[in-house]
C-alpha positions in Angstrom: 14.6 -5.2 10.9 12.9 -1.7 9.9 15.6 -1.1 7.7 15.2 -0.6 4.0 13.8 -3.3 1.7 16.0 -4.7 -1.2 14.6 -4.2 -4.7 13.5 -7.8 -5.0 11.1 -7.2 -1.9 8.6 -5.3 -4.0 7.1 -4.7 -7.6 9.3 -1.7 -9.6 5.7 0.2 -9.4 6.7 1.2 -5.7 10.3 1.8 -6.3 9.6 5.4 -6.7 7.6 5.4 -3.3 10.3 3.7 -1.8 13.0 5.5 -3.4 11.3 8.6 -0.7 11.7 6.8 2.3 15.4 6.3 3.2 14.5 6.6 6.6 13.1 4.1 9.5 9.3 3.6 7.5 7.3 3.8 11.2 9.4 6.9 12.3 8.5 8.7 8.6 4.5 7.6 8.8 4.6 9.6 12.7 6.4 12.0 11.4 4.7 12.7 7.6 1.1 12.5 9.0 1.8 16.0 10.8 3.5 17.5 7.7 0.4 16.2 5.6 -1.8 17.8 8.1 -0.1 21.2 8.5 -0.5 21.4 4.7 -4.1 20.8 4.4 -5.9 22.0 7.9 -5.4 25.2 7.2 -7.9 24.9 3.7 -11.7 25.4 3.5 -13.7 22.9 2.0 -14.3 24.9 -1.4 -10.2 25.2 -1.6 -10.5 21.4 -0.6 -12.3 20.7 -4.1 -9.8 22.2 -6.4 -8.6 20.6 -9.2 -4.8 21.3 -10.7 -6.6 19.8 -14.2 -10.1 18.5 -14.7 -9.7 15.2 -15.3 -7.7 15.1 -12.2 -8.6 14.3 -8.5 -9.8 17.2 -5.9 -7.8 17.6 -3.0 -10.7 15.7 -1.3 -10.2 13.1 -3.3 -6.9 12.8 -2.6 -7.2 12.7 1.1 -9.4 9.8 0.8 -7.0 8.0 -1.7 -3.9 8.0 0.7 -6.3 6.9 3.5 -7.7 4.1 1.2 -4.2 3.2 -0.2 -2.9 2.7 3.1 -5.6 0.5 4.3 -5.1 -1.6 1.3 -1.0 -2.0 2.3 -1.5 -2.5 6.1 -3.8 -5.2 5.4 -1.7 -6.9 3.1 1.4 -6.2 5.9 -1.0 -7.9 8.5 -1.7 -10.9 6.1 1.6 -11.9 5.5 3.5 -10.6 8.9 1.3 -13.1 10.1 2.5 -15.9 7.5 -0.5 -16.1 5.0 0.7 -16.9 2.3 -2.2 -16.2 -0.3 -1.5 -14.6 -3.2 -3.3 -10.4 -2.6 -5.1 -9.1 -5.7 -4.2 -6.0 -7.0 -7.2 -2.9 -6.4 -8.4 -0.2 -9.0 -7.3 2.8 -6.8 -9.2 4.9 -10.0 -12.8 3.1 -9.2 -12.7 3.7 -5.5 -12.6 7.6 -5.7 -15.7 7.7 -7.7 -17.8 5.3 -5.5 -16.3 7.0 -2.1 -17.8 10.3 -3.1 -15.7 12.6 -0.7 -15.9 15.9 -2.3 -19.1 15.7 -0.8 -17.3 14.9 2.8 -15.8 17.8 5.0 -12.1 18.2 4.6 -12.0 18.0 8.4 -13.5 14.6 8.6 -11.5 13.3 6.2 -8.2 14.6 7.4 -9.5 12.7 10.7 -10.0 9.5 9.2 -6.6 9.7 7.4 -5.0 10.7 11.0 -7.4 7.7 12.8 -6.0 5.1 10.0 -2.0 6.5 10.6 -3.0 5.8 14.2 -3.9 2.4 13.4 -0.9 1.4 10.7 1.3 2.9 13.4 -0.1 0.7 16.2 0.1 -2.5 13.5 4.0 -2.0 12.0 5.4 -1.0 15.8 3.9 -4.4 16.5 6.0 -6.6 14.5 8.6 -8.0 15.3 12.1 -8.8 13.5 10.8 -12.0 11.8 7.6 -10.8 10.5 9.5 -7.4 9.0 11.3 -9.8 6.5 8.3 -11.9 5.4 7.5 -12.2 2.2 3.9 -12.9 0.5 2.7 -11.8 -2.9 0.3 -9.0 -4.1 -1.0 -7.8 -7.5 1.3 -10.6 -8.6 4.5 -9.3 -7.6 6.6 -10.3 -4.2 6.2 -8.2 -1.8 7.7 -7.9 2.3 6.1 -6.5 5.2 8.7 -3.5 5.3 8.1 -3.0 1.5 4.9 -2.3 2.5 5.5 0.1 5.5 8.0 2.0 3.2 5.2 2.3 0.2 2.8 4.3 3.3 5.0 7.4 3.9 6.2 7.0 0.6 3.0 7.0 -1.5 1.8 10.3 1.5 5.3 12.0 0.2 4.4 11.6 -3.3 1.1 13.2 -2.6 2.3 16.2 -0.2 4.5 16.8 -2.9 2.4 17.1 -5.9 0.1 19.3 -3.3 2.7 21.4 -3.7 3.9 21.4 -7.2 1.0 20.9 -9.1 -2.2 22.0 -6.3 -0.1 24.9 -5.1 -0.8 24.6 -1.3 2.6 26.0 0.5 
């Protein structure tokens, strides 16, 4: 059941995420991660800190976000795949950059821990199986699936890679 979810599976916040993943979710998180990397290996850490505006986040920051972001959806994909039916609270993605301080972290390292946490969302979605894909929990107050979630993953790193692009300038 890794096809795509139906738009009452998830909040219209992650319909443009969504929208980018028209693909098998699990196949476009093992395949995304090495586009992501190719993109930013190549950069030093000063590059690493720039800043397309300056009330905007470095790429540093960035790095960390996507990994933080997708901890926050493969938990809530474990919670309800495994029928826990709790209602997830919604997190301030804007507070946790701050209090992570990565531009003071190497690129390297944190290009590591975004590849270690792929490694681990990988190992958690391929585990599912057709019954737990469909489940449905709530979080931030909205309904939600599992494969909602794994779409919003490659999704959310697409909308990233791509504003690295457009707005950062990496090629």
């Amino acid at each position: 059941m890794r096809s795509h979810p139906q738009s009452d599976e998830y909040g219209a916040y992650y319909a443009g995420y969504i929208k980018l993943v028209p693909d098998d979710p699990v196949d476009a998180m093992a395949k995304e991660i090495d586009v992501t990397m190719a993109l930013l290996e190549p950069l030093s850490d000063a590059k690493a800190l720039h800043r397309y505006a300056p009330d905007k986040w470095s790429v540093k920051e960035v790095v960390a976000h996507m990994a933080d972001v997708e901890r926050v959806m493969s938990y809530r994909a474990l919670r309800i795949a495994r029928g826990d039916t709790t209602p997830l609270p919604s997190f301030d993605e804007n507070a946790y950059v701050p209090a992570g301080k990565f531009d003071r972290r190497k690129l390297a390292d944190l290009l590591a821990e975004l590849r270690a946490v792929r490694a681990a969302s990988l190992a958690l979605f391929r585990s599912f199986d057709g019954d737990a894909w469909v489940r449905r929990g709530t979080a931030s107050d909205k309904p939600i699936t599992v494969r909602a979630l794994a779409c919003i993953i490659p999704g959310h790193e697409r909308h990233h890679v791509e504003l690295f692009r457009t707005r950062y300038g990496l090629t």
